[in-house]
C-alpha positions in Angstrom: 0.0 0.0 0.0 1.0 3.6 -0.6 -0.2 6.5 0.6 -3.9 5.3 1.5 -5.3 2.7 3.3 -5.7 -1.0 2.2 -8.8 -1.4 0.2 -10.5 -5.1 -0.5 -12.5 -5.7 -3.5 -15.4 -7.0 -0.5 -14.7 -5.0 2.1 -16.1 -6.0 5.2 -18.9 -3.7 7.5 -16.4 -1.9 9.4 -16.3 0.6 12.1 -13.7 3.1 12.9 -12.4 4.9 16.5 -10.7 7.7 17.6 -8.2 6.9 20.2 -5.4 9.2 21.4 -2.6 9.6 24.7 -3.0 11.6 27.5 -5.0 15.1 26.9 -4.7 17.3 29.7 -7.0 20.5 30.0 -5.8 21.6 33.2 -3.1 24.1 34.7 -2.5 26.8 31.8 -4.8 25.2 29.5 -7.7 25.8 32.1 -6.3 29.3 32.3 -7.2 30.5 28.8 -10.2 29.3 28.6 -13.4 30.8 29.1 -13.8 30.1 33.1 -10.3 30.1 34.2 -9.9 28.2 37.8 -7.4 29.3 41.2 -4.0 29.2 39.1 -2.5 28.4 42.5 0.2 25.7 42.3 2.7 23.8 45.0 5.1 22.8 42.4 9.1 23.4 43.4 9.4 26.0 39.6 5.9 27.6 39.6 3.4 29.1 41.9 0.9 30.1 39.4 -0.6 28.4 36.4 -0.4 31.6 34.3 3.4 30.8 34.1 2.9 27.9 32.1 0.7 30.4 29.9 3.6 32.8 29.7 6.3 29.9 28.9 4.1 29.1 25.8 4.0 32.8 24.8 7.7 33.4 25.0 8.1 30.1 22.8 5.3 30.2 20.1 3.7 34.2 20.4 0.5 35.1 22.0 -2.3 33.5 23.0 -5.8 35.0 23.5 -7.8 34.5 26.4 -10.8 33.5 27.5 -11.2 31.6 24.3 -14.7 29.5 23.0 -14.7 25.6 24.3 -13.3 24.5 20.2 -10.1 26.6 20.8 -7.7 23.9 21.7 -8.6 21.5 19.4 -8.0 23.6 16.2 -7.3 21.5 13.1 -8.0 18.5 15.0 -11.7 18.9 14.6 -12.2 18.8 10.8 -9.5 15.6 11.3 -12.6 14.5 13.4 -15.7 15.5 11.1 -13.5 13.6 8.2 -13.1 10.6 9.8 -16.1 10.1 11.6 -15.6 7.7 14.3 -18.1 5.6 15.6 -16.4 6.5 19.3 -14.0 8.7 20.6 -11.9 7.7 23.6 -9.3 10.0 25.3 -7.0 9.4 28.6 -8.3 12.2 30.4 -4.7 13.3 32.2 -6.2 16.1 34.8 -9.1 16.1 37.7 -12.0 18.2 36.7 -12.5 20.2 40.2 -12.6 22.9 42.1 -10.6 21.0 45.3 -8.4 23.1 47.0 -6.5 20.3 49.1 -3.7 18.8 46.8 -1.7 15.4 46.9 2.2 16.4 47.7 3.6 15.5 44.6 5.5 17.6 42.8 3.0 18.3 39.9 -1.0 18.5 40.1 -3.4 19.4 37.2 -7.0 20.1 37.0 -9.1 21.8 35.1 -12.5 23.8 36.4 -15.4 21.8 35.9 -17.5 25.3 34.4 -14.7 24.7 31.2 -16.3 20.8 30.8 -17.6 22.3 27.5 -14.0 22.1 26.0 -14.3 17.9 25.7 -18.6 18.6 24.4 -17.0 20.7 22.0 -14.7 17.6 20.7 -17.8 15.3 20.8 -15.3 12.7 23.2 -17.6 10.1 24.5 -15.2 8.6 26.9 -12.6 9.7 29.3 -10.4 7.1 30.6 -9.6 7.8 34.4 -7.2 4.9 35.0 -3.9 7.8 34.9 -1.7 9.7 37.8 -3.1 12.4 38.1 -6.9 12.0 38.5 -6.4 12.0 42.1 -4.3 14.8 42.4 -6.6 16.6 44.7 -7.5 13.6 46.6 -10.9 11.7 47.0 -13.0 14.7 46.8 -11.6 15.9 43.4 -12.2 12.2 42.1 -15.5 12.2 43.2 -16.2 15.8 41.6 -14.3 14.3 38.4 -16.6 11.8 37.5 -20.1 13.6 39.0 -18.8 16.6 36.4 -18.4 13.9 33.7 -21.5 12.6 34.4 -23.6 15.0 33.7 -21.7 16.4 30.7 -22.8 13.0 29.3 -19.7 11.6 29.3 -18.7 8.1 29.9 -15.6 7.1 32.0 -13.7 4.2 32.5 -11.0 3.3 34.6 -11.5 5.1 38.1 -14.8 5.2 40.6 -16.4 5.4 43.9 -15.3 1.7 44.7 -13.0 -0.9 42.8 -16.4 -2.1 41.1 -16.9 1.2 39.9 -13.4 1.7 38.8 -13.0 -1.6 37.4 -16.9 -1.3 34.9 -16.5 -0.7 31.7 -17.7 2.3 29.7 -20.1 1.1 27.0 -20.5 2.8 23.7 -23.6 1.8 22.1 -23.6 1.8 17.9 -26.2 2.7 15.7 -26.6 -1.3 14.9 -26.8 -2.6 17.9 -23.2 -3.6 18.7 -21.5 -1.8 21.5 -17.9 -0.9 21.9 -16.5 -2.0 25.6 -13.8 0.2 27.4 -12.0 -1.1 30.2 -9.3 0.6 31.9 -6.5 0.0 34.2 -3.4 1.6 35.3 0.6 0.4 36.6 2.7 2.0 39.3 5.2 2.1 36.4 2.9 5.3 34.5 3.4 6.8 38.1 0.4 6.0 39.6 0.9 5.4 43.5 -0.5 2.3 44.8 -2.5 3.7 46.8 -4.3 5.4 44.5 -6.2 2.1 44.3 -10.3 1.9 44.8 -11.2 -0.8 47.2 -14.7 -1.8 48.3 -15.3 1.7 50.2 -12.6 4.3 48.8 -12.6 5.9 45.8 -9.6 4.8 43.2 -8.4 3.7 40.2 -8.1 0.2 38.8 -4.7 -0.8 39.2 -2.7 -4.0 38.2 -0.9 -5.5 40.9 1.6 -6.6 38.0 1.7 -8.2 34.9 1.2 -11.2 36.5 -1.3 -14.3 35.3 -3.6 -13.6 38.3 -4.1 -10.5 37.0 -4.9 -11.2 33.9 -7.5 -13.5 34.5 -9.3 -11.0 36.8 -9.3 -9.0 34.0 -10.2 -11.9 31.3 -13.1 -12.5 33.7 -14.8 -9.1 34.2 -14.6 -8.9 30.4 -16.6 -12.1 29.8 -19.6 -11.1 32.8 -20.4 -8.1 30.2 -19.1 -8.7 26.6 -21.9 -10.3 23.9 -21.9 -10.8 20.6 -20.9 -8.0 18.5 -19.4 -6.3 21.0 -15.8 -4.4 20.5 -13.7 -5.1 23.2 -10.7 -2.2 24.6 -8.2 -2.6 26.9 -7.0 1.0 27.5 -4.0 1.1 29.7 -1.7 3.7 31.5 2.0 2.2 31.6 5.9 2.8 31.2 7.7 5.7 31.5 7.4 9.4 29.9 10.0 9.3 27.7 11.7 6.6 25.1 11.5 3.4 22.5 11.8 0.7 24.4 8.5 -1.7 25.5 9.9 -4.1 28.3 9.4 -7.6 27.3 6.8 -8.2 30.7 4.7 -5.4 28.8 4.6 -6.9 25.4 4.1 -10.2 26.9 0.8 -9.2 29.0 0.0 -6.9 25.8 -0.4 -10.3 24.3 -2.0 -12.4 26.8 -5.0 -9.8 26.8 -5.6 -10.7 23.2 -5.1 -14.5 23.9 -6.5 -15.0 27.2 -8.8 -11.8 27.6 -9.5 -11.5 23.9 -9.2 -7.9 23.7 -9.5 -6.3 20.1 -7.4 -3.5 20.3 -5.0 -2.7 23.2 -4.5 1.3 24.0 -1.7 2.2 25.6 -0.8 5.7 27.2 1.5 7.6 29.5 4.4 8.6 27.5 4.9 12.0 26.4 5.7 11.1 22.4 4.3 8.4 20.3 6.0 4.7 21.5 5.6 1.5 19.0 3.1 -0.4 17.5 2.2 -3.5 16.4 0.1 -5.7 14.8 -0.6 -9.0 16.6 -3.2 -11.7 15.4 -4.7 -9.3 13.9 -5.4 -7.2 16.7 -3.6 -3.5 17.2 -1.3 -2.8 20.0 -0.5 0.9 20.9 2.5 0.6 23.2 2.6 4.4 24.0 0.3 7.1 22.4 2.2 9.7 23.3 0.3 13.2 24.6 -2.1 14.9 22.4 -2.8 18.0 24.2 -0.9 19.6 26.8 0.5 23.2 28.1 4.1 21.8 27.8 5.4 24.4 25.7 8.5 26.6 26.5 9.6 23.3 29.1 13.1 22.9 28.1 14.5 18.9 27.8 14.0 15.6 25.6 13.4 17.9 22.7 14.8 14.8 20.4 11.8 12.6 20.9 9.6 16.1 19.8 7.2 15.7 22.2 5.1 19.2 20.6 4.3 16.5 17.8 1.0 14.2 18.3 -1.0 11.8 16.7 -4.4 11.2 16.0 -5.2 7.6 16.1 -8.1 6.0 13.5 -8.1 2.3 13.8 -10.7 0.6 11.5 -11.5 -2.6 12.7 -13.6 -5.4 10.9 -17.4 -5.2 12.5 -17.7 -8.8 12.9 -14.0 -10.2 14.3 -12.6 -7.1 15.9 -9.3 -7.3 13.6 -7.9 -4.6 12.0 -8.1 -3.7 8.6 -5.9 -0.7 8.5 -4.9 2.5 10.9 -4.4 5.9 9.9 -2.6 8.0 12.1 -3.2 12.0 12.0 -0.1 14.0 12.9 -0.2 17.5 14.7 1.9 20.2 16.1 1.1 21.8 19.3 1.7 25.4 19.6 -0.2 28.3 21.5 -2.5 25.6 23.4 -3.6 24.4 20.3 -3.6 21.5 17.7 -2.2 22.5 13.8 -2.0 20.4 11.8 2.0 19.5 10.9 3.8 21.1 8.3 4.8 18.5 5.4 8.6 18.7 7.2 7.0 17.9 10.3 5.1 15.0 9.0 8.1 13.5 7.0 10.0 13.9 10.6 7.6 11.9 12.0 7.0 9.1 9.5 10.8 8.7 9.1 11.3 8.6 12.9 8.4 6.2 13.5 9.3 3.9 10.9 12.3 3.5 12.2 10.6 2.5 15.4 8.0 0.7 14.3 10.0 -2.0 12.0 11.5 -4.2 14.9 7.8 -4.8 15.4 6.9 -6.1 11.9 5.4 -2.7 11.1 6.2 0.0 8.2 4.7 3.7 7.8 3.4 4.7 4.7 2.6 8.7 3.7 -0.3 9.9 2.0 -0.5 13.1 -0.3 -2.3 15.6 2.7 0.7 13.8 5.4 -1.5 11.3 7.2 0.4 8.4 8.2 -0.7 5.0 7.6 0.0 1.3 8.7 1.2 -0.2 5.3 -0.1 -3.6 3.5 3.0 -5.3 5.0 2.5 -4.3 8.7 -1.1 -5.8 8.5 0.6 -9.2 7.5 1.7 -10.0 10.7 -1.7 -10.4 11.9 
């Protein structure tokens, strides 16, 4: 294949998603938009959100204030109308609250619940929870997280009241009856304390012990007490460190054993700050690291080689009936003044040529279409 996606003579019903890495709304995001929150912080470099506004400024030019809910997203949206996803999943990285008391460490992020009209304006339908940094201001800003998500009409995943809240699924129903299943967990090793954990009376996350087989089948069992036929099943995880290539061989291993044992359909990955590998196993896609797609990172000096201001919009398409994919196009951006452009062809080619390089120990090439979208080629797809 080049430059398009893998086209079948009889191409079977299929139904696309929009999944992405961490999105995070809060600290000088939250301060530009239309109901900016307390910019107080307790970080050890910054004692007011507005710095991180300032740090863009000085980096990229100005940036206006007080800006309609669509701002941030820019060219991102249009991406979204051309696509048309049947659901669109983010890893919500910031606690929608108003909380005042804040956990000691080192960096907390939230976002006022009056600017909840910045994900509507996206049309997300589900915020995955299962990250480090959705109890940054403790039990009460989780609890106003997901009451503030709630009656936005969102769905979450990933964190609740109790470790059967946390460990649900959100359920996307599809105009033909099918539903697409979200489950959502998180690892101490994408920085989540371990006792950030739900149990039967405290509000959490859904964390994994380890990669262990116990784990696994906890998981492989939840997944069967909901899933029927025609259902699309997600495993949407936050794991491995911020920055770098490598996938530990524990993490590809359970990667696989949720498609084996599990049966998971498509495995999301998030936590790292730039896009990590892919690949293509029995079928079913594996996103090791999504990288962030919206942040206030700007003007932060360090690990500029991995490019971290790029993103990536991810489209799987997945076969209707088997949950395998039949090809994945990937939408590159460039974050600047708290909002998503789309790259510049130099950008793009920067990308593809980085990612390739990436991608190929994992069976996987990157093909380039005419308008820079990025695509898993003909050859990937053969080591399903």
């Amino acid at each position: 294949m080049k430059g398009g996606p893998l086209h079948t003579p009889a191409a079977p019903r299929s139904v696309t998603l929009f999944v992405c890495g961490d999105v995070m709304l809060g600290r000088g995001i939250d301060q530009i938009l239309m109901h900016p929150g307390d910019p107080s912080l307790h970080e050890p470099a910054a004692k007011s959100a507005v710095e991180y506004v300032g740090l863009a400024e000085a980096l990229n030019g100005a940036i206006p204030r007080l800006v309609e809910p669509s701002y941030v997203w820019g060219d991102a949206l249009a991406a979204l109308t051309d696509a048309n996803p049947a659901a669109r999943i983010i890893n919500l990285e910031t606690s929608v609250t108003t909380s005042t008391f804040f956990a000691p460490k080192g960096i907390n992020y939230k976002m006022n619940p009056a600017n909840i009209a910045c994900l509507k304006a996206a049309g997300i339908d589900c915020c995955v929870l299962a990250n480090n940094h959705v109890l940054d201001f403790g039990s009460q800003g989780l609890l106003e997280t997901l009451e503030s998500l709630r009656r936005a009409g969102l769905k979450t995943a990933g964190a609740g009241r109790d470790v059967t809240e946390a460990e649900a699924p959100a359920i996307i129903d599809l105009y033909d009856g099918g539903r697409v299943l979200i489950f959502a967990f998180g690892h101490s090793s994408g920085g989540i304390p371990r006792n950030w954990a739900a149990g039967a009376n405290r509000p959490g996350v859904s964390l994994l012990p380890d990669f262990s087989e116990r784990a696994l089948t906890g998981i492989a069992q939840r997944v069967s007490a909901v899933r029927r036929d025609g259902d699309m099943t997600i495993a949407s995880i936050h794991w491995g460190g911020n920055w770098g290539y490598a996938i530990g061989e524990a993490q590809r291993r359970f990667a696989h054993r949720l498609i084996d044992v599990a049966g998971f359909d498509l495995v999301h990955g998030h936590s790292s700050h730039h896009p990590r590998p892919l690949e293509v196993y029995r079928g079913r896609l594996i996103l090791y690291g999504c990288g962030d797609f919206l942040n206030d990172y700007e003007g932060i000096a360090g690990y500029e080689e991995f490019r971290g201001e790029l993103s990536l919009m991810y489209l799987p398409r997945l076969c209707a009936a088997t949950g395998r994919l039949i090809d994945l196009r990937m939408v590159p951006f460039r974050i600047a003044r708290f909002r998503l452009h789309r790259a510049s062809d130099a950008d793009a080619v920067w990308l593809r040529q980085r990612l390739d390089a990436v991608f190929q120990p994992f069976g996987v090439s990157i093909d380039r279409d005419a308008r820079g979208d990025l695509w898993v080629s003909a050859s990937g797809l053969r080591q399903a």
